[in-house]
C-alpha positions as CSV (number, residue, x, y, z in Angstrom):
1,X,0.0,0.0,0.0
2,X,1.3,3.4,-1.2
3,X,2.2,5.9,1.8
4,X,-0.6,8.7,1.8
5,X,1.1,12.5,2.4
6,X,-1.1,15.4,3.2
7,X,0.7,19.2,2.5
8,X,-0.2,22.6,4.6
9,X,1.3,25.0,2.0
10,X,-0.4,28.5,1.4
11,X,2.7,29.6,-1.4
12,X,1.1,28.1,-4.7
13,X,5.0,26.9,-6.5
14,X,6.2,25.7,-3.1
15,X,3.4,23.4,-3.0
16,X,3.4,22.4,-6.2
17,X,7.1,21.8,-5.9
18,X,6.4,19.7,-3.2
19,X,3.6,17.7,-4.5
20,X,5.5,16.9,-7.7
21,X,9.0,15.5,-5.7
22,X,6.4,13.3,-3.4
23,X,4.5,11.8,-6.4
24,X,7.9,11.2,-8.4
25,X,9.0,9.2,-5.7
26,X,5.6,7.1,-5.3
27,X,3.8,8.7,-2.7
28,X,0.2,9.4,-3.0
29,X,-0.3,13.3,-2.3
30,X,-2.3,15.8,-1.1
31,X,-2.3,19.2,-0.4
32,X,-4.1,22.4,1.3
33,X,-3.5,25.9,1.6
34,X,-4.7,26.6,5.3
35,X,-4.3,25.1,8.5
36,X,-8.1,24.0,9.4
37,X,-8.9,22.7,6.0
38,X,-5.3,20.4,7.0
39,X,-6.6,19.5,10.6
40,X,-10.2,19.1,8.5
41,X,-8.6,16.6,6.1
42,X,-5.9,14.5,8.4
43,X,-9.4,14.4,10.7
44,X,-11.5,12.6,7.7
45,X,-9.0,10.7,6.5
46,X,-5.8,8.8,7.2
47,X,-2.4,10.0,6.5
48,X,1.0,8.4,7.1
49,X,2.6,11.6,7.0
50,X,1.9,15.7,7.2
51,X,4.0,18.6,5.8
52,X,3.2,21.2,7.2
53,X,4.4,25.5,6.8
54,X,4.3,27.4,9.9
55,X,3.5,30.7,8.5
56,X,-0.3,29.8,7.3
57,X,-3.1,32.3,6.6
58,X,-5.3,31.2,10.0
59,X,-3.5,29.1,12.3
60,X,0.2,28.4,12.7
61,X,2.0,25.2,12.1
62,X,2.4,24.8,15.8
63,X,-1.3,24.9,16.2
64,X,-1.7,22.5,13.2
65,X,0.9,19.9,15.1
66,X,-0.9,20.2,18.6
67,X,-4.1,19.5,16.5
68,X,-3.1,16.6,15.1
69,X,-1.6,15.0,17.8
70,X,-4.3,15.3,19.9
71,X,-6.1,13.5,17.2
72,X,-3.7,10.8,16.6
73,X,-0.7,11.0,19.2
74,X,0.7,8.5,16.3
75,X,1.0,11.4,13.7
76,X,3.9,12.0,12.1
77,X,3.9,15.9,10.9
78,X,7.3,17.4,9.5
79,X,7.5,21.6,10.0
80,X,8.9,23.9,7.4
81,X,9.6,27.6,7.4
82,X,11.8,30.2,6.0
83,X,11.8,31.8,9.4
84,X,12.8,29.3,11.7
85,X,14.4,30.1,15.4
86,X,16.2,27.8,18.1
87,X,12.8,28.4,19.7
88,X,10.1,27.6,17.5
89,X,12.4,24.4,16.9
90,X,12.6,23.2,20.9
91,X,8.9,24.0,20.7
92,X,8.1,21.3,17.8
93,X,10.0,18.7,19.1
94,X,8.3,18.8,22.4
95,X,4.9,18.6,20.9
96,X,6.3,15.9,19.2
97,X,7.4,17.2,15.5
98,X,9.1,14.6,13.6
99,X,11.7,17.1,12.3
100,X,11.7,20.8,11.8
101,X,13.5,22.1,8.5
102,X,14.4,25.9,7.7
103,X,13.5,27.1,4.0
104,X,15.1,26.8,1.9
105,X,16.3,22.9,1.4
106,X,16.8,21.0,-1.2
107,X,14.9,18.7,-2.5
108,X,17.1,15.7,-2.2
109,X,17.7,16.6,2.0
110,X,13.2,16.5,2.3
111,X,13.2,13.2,0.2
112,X,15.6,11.9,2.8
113,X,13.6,13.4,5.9
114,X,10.1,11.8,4.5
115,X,11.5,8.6,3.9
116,X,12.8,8.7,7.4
117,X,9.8,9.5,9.2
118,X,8.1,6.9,7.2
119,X,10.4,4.2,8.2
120,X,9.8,5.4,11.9
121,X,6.1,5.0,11.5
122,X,6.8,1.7,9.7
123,X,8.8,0.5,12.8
124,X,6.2,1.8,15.1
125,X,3.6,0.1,13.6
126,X,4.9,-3.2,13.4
127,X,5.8,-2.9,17.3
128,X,2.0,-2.1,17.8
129,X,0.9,-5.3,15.3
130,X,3.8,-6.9,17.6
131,X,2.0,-6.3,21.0
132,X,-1.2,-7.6,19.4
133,X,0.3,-10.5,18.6
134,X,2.1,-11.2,21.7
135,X,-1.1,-10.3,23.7
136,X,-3.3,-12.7,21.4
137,X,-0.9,-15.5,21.9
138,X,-0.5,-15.2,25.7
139,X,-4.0,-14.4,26.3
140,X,-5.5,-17.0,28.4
141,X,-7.4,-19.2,25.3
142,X,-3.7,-20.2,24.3
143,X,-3.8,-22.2,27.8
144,X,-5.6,-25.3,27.1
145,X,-8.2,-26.8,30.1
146,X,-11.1,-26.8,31.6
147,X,-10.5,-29.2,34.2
148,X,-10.8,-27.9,37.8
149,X,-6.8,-27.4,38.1
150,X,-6.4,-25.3,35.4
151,X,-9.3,-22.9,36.0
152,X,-7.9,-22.2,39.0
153,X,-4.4,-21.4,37.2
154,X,-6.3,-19.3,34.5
155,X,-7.8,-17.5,38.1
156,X,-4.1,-17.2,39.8
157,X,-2.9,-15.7,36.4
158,X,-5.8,-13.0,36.7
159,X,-4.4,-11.9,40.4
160,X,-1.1,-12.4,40.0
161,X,-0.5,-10.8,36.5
162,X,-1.7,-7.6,38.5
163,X,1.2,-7.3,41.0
164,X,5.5,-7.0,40.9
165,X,5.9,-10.2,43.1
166,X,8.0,-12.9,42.4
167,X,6.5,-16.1,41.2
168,X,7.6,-19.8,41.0
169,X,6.1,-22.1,38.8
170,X,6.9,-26.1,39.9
171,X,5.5,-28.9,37.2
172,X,7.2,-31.3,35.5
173,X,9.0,-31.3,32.2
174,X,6.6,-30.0,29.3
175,X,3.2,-29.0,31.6
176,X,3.7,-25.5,30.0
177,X,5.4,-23.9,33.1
178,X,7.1,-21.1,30.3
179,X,3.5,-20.8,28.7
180,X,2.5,-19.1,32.0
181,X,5.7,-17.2,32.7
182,X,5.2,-15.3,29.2
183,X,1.4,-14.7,30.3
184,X,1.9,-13.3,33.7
185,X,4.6,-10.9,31.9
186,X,2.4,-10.1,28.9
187,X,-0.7,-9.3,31.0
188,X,1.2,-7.4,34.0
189,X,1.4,-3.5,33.6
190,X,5.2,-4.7,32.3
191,X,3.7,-6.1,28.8
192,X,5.0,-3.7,27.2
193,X,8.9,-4.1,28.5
194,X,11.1,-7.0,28.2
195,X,10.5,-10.9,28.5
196,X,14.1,-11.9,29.0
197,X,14.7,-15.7,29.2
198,X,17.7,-18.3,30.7
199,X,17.1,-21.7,30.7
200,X,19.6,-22.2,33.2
201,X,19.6,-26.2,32.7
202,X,21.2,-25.4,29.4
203,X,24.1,-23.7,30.6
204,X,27.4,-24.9,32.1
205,X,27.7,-23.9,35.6
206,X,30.6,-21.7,34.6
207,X,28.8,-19.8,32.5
208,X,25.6,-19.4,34.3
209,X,27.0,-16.3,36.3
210,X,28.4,-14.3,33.1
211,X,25.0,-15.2,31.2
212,X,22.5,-13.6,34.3
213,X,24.7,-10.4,35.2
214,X,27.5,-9.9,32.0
215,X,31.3,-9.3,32.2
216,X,33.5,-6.2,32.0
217,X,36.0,-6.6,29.1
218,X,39.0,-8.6,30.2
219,X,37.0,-10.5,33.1
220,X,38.3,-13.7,31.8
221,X,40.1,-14.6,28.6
222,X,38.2,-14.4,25.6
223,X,36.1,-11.5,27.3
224,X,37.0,-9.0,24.5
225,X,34.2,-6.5,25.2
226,X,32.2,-5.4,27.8
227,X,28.6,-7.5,27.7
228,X,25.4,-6.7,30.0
229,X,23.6,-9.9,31.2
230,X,20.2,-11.1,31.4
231,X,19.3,-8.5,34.4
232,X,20.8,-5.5,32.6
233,X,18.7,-6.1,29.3
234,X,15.6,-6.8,31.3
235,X,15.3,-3.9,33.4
236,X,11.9,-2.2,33.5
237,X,10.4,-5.9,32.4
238,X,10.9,-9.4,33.9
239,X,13.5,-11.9,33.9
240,X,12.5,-15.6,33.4
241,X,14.7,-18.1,35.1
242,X,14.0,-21.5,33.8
243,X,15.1,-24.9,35.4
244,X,16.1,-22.2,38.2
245,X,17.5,-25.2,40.7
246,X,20.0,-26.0,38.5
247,X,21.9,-22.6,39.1
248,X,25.0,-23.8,41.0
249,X,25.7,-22.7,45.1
250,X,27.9,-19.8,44.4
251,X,25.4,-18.1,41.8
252,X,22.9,-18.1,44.1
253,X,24.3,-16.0,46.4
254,X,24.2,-13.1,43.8
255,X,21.3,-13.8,42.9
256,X,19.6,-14.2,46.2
257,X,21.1,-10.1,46.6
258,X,19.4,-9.3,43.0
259,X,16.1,-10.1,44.8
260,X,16.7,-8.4,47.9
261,X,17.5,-5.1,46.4
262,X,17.9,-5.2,42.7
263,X,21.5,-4.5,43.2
264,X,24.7,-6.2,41.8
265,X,28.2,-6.3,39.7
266,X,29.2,-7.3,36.4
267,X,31.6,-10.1,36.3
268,X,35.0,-8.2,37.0
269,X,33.5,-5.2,37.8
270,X,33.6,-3.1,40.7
271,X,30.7,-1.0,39.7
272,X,27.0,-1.7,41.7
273,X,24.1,-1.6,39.3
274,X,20.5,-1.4,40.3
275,X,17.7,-3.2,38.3
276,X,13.8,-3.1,38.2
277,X,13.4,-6.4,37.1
278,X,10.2,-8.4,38.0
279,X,11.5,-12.4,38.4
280,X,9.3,-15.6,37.8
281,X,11.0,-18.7,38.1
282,X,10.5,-22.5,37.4
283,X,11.6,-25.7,38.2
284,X,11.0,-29.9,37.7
285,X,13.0,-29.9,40.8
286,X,11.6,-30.1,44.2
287,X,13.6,-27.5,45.7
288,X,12.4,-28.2,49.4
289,X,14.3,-31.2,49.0
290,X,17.2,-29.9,47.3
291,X,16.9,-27.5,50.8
292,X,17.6,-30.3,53.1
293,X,20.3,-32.1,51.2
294,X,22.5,-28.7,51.0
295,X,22.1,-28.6,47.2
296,X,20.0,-25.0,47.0
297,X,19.9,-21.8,49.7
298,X,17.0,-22.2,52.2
299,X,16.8,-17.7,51.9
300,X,16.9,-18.0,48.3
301,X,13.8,-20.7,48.2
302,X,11.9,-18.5,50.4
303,X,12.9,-15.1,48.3
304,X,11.8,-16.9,45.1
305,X,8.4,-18.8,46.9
306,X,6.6,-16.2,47.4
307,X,4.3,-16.2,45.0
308,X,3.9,-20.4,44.1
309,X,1.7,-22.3,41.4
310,X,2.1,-25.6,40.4
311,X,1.4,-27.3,37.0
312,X,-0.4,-30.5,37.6
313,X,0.7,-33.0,34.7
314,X,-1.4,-34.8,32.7
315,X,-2.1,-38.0,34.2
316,X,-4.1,-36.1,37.1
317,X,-6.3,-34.2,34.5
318,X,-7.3,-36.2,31.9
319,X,-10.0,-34.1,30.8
320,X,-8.2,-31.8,29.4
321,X,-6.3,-34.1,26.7
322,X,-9.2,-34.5,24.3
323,X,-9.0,-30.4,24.2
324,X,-5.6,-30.4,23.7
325,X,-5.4,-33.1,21.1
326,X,-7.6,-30.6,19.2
327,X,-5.5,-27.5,19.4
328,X,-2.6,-29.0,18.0
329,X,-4.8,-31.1,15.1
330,X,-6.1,-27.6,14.2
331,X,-2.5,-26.5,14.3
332,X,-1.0,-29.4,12.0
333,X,-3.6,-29.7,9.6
334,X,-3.1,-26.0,9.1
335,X,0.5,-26.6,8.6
336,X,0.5,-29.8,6.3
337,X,-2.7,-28.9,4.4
338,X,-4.6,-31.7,5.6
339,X,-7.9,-32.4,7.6
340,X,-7.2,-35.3,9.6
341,X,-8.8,-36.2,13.0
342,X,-8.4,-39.1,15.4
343,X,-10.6,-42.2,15.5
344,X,-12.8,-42.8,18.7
345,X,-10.3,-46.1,19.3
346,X,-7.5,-43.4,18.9
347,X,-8.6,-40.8,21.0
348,X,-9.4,-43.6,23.6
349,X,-5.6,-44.8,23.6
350,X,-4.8,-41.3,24.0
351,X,-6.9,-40.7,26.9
352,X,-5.8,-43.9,28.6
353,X,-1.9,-43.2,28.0
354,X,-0.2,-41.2,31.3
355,X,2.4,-38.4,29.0
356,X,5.4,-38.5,31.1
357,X,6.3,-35.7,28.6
358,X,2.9,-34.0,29.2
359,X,2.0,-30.8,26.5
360,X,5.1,-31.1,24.7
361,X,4.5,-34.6,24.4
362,X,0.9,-34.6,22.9
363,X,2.3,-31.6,20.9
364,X,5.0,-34.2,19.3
365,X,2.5,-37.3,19.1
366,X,-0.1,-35.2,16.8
367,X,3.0,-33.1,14.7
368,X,3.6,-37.0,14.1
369,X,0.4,-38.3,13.2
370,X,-0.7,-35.6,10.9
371,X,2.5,-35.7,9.3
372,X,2.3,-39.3,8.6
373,X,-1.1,-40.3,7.4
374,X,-2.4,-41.2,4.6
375,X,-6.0,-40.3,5.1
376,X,-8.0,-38.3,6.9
377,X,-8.9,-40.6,10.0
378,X,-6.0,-41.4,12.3
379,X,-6.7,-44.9,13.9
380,X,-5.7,-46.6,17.0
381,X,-2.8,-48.6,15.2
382,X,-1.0,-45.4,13.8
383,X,0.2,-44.1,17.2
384,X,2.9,-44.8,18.5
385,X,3.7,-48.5,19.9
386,X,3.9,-47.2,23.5
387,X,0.5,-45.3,23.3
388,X,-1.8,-47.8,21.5
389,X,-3.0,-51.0,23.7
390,X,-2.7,-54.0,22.4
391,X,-5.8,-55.6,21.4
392,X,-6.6,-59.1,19.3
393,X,-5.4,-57.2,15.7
394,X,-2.3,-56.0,17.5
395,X,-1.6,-58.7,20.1
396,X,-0.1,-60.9,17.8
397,X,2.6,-58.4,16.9
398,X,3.2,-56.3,19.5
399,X,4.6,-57.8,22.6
400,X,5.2,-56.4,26.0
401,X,9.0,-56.2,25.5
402,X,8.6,-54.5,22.9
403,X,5.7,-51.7,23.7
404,X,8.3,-51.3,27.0
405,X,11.7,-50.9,24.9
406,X,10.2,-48.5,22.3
407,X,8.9,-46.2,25.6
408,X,12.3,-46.7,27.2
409,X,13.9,-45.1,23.7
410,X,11.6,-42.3,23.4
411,X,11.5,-41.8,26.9
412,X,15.8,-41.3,26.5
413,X,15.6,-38.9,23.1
414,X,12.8,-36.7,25.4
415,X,15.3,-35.8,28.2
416,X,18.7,-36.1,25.7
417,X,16.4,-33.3,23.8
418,X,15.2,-30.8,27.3
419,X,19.1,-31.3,27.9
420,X,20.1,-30.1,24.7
421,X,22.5,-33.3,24.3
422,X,23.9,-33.0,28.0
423,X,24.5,-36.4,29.2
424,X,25.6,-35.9,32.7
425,X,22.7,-34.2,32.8
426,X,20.3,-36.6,31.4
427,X,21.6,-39.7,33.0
428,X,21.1,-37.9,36.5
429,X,17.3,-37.4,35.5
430,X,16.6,-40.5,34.3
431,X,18.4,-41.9,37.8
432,X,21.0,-43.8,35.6
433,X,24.7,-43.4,35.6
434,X,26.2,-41.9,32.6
435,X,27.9,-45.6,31.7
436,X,24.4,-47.0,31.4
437,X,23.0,-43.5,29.4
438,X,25.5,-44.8,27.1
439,X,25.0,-48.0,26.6
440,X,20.8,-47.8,26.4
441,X,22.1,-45.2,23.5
442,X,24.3,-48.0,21.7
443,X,21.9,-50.3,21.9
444,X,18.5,-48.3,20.7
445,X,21.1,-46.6,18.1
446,X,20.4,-43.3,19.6
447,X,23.4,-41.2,18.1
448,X,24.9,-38.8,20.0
């Protein structure tokens, strides 16, 4: 769509001059000689940018902004005049001119000062589609259930969202715990800030501390420049610290101090920085636990606890799967072009299987089944061999060693993938030693 450019110019060849350098470089133009036939026009219809003289026959250009922007505070009006001061200049800005230029120009510097204030409108646009966006997705619809546990999450959101207070979410792996950071953030008076993000399980420890409060140059080798860290680029917003027990002993203690009074110290610094920085953490951990055995600060449970929700999995509300299976059907079909749907034997496995993996998992099941088949009913005997019961068309060639091995491999490519590859990491979740991790890996051919 052509930009539409309205002109306030009472000299009949500067006008004309102006109209024909707009239209030669594509812009749709229009143009009056006073002041309240402009405000009249950018009123009645819509204009991505004004031109406007400040010497008019009725009002001033001034007067003509102040108009405008009381219309639209998004209008974007450039001044011209041939009797500019220092004053008049300070005076635009503040009312929120896009630029102020002194007659006379030339016409190459105003093509450049249009196209810029176009761009800025572009940009600021976008950032307003942006926010829609980011509101639609976090709204509360894109949390799926009805059962009685998640209404009550959708009713802790509500409150919540509402204050500064720090909030941790406990669940198990893929219940959606990041799902509800985003909208507590997006529907808190911070929306409109930063939603800065660490998954803190994905770093080593050594890192974690640079990553959450940055390094001056020369901290440690390699440190070439000076970088800000997770605190410093969310100020004014909030911080969400993922997998949160995993944050080693020493780390903790900073960041215990961040939460007591916004206050710390880039790595090799000596300078104190203050943040405004809202924090919502989560965890698969039980952190009480990790408490007791020494493994995480007994202060910094109780700074982060304050505000506490926990994501029931899947197995404890059922009702909610059918709903689910839905959303992401609607969403694969939509990608894949296809209109499949599950058969009532199907849907039945579903419901009766227990999704260690939870959300993520059902999201992965249906990606897979949609992908995969052929027509547009998915049956019992196109899941997955861990899902589907066997029954007397599938007794004959599924066997119980079998159904368990295939769940033991996916189970093992599930937490190699939340690990990103880490195998320390995974063996210690799946209560194994890493020499085992290994040789289940060898022996389902899971590559590493």
């Amino acid at each position: 769509m052509k930009h539409r450019i309205l002109i306030i110019e009472d000299e009949r060849i500067m006008r004309i001059t102006l109209e024909d350098t707009l239209r030669a470089a594509g812009y749709e133009v229009s143009s009056v000689e006073k002041g309240t036939e402009g405000v009249r026009a950018f009123k009645q219809d819509r204009y991505s940018l004004v031109v406007t003289d400040v010497r008019l026959p009725d009002i001033d250009g001034l007067e003509v902004l102040r108009m405008m922007k009381e219309a639209d505070d998004n209008a974007q009006v450039i001044l011209m005049t041939a009797f500019g001061t220092i004053k008049d200049a300070v005076d635009a800005m503040k009312l929120g001119a896009f630029d102020y230029i002194t007659k006379p120009f030339s016409l190459e510097e105003f093509r450049l000062i249009v196209k810029r204030a176009l761009e800025l409108r572009e940009i600021r646009e976008e950032n307003i589609r942006l926010r829609m966006h980011l509101t639609e997705c976090y709204s509360y619809p894109n949390i799926i259930g009805e059962s009685r546990e998640m209404q009550r999450i959708f009713e802790f959101i509500g409150r919540v969202a509402k204050t500064d207070s720090t909030v941790l979410i406990t669940g198990e792996s893929g219940t959606g715990k990041e799902l509800i950071a985003s909208t507590i953030h997006y529907q808190s008076n911070r929306g409109e800030r930063p939603l800065i993000k660490l998954n803190c399980a994905a770093l080593p420890e050594s890192l974690i501390e640079s990553e959450l409060f940055g390094y001056e140059k020369g901290a440690f080798t390699g440190a070439a420049r000076r970088k800000p860290g997770r605190f410093e680029l969310a100020d004014g917003g909030t911080i969400f610290l993922d997998e949160v027990g995993d944050i080693p002993l020493p780390t903790q203690a900073k960041l215990l101090r961040v939460l007591q009074d916004g206050s710390f110290e880039r790595l090799g610094g000596t300078e104190t920085l203050t943040v405004d920085v809202r924090v919502i953490a989560a965890t698969n951990r039980d952190l009480e636990r990790d408490v007791k055995k020494g493994r995480f600060r007994e202060d910094l449970f109780y700074r982060l606890n304050v505000i506490p929700v926990h994501v029931p999995p899947l197995r404890k509300r059922r009702e909610d799967i059918p709903l689910l299976v839905d959303h992401f059907l609607g969403r694969f079909n939509s990608r894949f072009g296809k209109e499949t749907r599950f058969s009532s034997e199907a849907l039945k496995a579903l419901m009766a299987y227990d999704f260690p993996g939870n959300v993520r998992e059902i999201e992965n099941i249906v990606e897979r089944c949609v992908a995969l088949a052929d027509g547009d009913v998915i049956d019992a005997d196109e899941l997955p061999g861990h899902i589907r019961r066997p029954g007397k068309d599938l007794s004959h060639r599924v066997t119980l060693s079998e159904v368990t091995a295939e769940a033991e491999k996916e189970h093992i490519l599930r937490i190699l993938k939340t690990t990103k590859g880490n195998k320390t990491m995974a063996a210690e979740i799946l209560g194994i030693s890493r020499k085992t991790l290994w040789e289940k890996m060898n022996n389902y051919g899971i590559k590493s």
